[in-house]
N, CA, C and O of each residue as an XYZ file, in Angstrom:
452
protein
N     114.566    112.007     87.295
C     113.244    112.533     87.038
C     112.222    111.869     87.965
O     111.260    112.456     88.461
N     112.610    110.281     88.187
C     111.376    109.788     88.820
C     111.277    110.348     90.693
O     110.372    110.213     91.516
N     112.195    110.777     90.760
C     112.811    110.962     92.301
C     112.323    112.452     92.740
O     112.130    112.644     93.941
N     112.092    113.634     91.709
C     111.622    114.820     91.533
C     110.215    114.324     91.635
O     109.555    114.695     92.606
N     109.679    113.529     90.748
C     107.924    113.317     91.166
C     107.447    113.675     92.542
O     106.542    114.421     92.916
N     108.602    112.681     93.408
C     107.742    112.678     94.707
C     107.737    113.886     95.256
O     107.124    114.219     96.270
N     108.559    114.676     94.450
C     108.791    116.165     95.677
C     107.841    117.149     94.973
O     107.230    117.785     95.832
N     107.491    117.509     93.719
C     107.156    118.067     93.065
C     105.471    117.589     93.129
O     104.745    118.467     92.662
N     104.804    116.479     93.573
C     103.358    116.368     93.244
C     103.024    117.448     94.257
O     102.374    118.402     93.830
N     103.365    117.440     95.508
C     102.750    117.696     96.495
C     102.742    119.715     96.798
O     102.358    120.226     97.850
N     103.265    120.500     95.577
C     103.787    121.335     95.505
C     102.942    122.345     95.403
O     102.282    121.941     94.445
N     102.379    123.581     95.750
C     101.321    124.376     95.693
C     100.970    124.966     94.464
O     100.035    125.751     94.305
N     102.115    124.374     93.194
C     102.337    125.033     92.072
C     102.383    123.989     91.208
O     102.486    122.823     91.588
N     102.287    124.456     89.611
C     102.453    123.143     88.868
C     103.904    122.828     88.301
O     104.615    123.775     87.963
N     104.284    121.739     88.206
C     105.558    121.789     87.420
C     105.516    120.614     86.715
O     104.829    119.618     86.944
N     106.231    120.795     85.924
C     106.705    120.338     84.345
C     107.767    119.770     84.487
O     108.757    120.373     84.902
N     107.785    118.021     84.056
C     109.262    117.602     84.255
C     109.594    117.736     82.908
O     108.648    117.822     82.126
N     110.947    117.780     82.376
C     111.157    117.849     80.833
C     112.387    117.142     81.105
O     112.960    117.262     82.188
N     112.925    116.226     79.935
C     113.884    115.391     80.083
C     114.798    116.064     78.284
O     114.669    117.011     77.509
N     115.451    115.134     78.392
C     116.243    114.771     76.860
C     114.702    113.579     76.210
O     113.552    113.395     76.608
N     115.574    113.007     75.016
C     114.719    112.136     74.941
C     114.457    110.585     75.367
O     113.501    109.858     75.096
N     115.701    110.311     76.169
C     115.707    109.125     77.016
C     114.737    109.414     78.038
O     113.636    108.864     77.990
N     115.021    110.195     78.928
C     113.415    109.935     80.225
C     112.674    110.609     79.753
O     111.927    110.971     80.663
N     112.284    111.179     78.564
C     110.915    111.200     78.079
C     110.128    110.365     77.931
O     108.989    110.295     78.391
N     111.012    109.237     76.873
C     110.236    108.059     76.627
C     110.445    106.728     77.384
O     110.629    105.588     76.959
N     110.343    107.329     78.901
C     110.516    106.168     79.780
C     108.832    105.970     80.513
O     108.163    106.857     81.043
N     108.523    104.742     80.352
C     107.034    105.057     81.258
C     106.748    105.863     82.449
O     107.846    106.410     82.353
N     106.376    106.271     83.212
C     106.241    106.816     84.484
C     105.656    105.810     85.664
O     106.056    105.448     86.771
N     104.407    105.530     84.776
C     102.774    105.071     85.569
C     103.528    104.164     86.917
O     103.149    104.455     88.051
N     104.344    103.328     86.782
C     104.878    102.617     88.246
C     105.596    103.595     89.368
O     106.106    103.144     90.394
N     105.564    104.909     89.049
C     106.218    105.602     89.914
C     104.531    106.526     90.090
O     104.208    106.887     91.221
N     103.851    106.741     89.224
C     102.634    107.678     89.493
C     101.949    106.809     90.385
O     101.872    107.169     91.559
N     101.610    106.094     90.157
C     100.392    104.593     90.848
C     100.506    104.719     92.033
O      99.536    105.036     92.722
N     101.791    104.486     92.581
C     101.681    104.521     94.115
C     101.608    106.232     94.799
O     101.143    106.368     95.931
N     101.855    106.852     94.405
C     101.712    108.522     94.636
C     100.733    109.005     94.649
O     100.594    110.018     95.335
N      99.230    108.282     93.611
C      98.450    108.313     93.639
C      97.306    107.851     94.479
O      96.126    108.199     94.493
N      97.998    106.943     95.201
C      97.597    105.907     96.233
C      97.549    106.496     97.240
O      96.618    106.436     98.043
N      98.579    107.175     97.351
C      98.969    108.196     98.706
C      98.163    109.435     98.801
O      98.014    109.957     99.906
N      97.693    109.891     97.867
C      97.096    111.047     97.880
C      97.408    111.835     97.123
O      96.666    112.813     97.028
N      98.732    111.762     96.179
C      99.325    112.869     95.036
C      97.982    113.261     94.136
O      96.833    112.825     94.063
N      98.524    114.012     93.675
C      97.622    113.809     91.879
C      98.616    114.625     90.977
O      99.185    115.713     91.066
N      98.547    113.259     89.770
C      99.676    114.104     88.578
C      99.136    113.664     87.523
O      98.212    112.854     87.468
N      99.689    114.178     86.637
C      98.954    114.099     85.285
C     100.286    113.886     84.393
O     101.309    114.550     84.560
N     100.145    112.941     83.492
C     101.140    112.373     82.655
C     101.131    112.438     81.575
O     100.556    111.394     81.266
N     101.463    113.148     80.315
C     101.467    112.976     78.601
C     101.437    111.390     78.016
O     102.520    110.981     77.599
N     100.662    110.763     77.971
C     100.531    109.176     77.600
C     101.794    108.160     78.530
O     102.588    107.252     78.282
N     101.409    108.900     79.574
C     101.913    108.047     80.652
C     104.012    108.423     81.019
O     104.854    107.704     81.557
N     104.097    109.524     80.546
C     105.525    109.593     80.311
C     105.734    111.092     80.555
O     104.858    111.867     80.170
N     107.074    111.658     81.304
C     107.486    112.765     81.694
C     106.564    113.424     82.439
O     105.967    114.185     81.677
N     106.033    113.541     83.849
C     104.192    114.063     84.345
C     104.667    115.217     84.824
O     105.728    115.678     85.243
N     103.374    115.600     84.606
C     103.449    117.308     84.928
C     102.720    117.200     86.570
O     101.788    116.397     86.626
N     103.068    117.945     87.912
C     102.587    117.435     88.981
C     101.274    118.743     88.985
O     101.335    119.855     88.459
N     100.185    118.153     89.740
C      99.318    119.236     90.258
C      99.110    119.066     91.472
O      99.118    117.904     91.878
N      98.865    120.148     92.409
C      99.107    120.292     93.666
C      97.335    119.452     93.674
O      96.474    119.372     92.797
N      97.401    118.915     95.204
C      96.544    118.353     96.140
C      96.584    118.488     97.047
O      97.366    117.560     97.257
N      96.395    118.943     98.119
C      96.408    119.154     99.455
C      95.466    117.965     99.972
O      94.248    117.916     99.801
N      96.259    117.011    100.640
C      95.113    115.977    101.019
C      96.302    115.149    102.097
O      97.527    115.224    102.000
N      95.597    114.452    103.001
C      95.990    114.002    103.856
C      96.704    112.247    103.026
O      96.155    111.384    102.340
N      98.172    112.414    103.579
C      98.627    111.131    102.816
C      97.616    109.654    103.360
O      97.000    109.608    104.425
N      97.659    108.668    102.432
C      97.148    107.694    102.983
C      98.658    106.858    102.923
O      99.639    107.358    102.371
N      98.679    105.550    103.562
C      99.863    104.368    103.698
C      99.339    103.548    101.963
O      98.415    103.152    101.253
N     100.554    103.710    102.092
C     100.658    102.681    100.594
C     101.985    101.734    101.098
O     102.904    102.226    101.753
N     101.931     99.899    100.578
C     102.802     99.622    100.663
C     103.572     98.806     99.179
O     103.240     97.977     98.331
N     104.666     99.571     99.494
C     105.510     99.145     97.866
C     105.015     97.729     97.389
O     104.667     96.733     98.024
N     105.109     97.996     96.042
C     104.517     96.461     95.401
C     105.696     95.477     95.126
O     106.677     95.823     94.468
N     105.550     94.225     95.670
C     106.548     92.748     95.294
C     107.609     93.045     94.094
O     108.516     92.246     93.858
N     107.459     94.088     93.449
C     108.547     94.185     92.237
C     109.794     95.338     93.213
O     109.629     96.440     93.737
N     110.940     94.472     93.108
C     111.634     95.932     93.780
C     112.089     96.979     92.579
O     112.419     96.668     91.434
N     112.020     98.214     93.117
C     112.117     99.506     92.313
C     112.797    100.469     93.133
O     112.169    100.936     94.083
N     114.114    100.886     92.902
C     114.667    101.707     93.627
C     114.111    103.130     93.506
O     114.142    103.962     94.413
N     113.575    103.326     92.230
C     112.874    104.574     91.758
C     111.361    104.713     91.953
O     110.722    105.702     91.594
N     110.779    103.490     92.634
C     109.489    103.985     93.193
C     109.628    104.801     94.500
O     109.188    105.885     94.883
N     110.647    103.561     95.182
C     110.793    103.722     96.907
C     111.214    105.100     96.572
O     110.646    105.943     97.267
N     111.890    105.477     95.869
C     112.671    107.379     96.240
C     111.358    107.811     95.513
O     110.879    108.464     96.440
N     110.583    107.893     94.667
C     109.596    108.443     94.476
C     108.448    108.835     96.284
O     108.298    109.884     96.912
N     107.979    107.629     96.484
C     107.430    107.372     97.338
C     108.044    107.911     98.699
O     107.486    108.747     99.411
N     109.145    107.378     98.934
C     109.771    108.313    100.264
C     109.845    109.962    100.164
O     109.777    110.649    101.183
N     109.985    110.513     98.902
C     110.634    111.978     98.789
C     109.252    112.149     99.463
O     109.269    112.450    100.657
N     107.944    111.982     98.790
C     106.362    112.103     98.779
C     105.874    112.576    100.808
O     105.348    113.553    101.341
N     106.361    111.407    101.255
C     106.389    111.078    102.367
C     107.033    112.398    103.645
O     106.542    112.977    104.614
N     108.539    112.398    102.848
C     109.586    113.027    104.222
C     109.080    114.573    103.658
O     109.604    115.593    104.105
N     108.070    114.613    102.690
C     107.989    116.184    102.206
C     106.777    116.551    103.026
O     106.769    117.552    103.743
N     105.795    115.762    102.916
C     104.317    116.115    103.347
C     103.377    115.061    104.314
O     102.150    114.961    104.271
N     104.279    114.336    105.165
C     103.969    113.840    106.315
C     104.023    114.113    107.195
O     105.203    114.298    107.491
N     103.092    114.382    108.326
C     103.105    114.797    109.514
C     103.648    113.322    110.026
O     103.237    112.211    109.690
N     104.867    113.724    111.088
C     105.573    113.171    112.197
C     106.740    112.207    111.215
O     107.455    112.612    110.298
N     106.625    110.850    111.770
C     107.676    110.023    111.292
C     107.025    109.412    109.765
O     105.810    109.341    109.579
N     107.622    109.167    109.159
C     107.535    108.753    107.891
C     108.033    107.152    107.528
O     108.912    107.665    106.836
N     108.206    106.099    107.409
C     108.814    104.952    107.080
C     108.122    104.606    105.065
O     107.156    104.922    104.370
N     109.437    103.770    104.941
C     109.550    103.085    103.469
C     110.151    101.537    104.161
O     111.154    101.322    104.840
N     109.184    100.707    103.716
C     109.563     99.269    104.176
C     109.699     98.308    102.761
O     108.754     97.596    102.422
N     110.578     98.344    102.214
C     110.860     97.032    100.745
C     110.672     96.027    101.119
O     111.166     95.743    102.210
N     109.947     95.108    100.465
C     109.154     93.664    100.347
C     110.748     93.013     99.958
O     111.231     91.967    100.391
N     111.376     94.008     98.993
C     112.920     93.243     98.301
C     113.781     93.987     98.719
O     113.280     94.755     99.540
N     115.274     94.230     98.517
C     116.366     94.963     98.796
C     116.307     95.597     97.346
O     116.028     94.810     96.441
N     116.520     96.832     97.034
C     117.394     97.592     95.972
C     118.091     98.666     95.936
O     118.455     99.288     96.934
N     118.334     98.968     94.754
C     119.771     99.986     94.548
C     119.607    101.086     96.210
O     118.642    101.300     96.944
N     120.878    101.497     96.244
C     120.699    102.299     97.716
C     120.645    103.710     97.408
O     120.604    104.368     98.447
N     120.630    104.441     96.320
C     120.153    105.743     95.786
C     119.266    106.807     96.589
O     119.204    108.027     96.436
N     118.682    106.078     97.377
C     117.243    106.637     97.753
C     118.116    106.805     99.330
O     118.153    107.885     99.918
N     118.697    105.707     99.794
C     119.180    106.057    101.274
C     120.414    106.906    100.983
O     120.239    108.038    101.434
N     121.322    106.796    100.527
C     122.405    107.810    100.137
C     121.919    109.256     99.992
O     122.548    110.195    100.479
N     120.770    109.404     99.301
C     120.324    110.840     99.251
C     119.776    111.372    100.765
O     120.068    112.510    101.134
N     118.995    110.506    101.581
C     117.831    110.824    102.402
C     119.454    111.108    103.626
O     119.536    112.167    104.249
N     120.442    110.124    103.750
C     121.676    110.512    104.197
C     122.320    111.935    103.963
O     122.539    112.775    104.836
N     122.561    112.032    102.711
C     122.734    113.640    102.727
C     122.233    114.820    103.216
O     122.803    115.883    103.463
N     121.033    114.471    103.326
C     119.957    115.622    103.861
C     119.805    115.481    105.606
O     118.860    116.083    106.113
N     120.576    114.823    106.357
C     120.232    114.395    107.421
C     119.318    113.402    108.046
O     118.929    113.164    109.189
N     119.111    112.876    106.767
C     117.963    111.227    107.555
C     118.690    109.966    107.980
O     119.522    109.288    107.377
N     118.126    109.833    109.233
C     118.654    108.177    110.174
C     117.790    106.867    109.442
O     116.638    106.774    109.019
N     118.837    106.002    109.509
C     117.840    104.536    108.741
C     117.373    103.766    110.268
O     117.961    103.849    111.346
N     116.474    103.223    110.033
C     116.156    102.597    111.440
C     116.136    101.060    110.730
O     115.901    100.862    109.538
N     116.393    100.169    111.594
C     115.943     98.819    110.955
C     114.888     98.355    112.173
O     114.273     97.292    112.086
């Protein structure tokens, strides 16, 4: 669910994440915060499962916060490789889960170090 955020804020349409009741009642706000930073805008039911609304706005640079989160960075990267003009980078302060590069791999993305 948190990995759909990033693709879904930036979307010309609204959408509705809906879970079971495990990622319902999972917070969001550490995956909204930085999306918001960037330029997203979403709107969240007391902070949990967010519904995205489109923004058309030029991304700004956000850089991930000292806590590592494998589910921000894929939040934050989807955000990025969807609605960035030219090259895009995700730089971790920490190492975590590799979820986010395994996917961006599937789709045809190179890791640069």
């Amino acid at each position: 669910m948190r990995m759909l955020v990033g693709i879904l804020a930036g979307q010309p349409f609204v959408s509705t994440l809906v879970g079971d009741a495990s990622p319902s009642r999972r917070p969001m706000k550490r995956v909204i915060e930085p999306l918001e930073q960037m330029g997203a805008r979403i709107e969240a039911t007391n902070g949990h499962a967010p519904a995205g609304r489109p923004r058309r706005r030029r991304l700004r640079p956000y850089r991930l916060p000292p806590v590592p989160s494998a589910q921000v960075k894929s939040a934050c990267a989807r955000w990025q490789d969807c609605y960035a003009n030219g090259v895009t980078s995700v730089t971790e302060p920490a190492e975590t889960r590799d979820h986010t590069e395994r996917a961006l791999a599937a789709f045809g993305a190179t890791r640069h170090s």
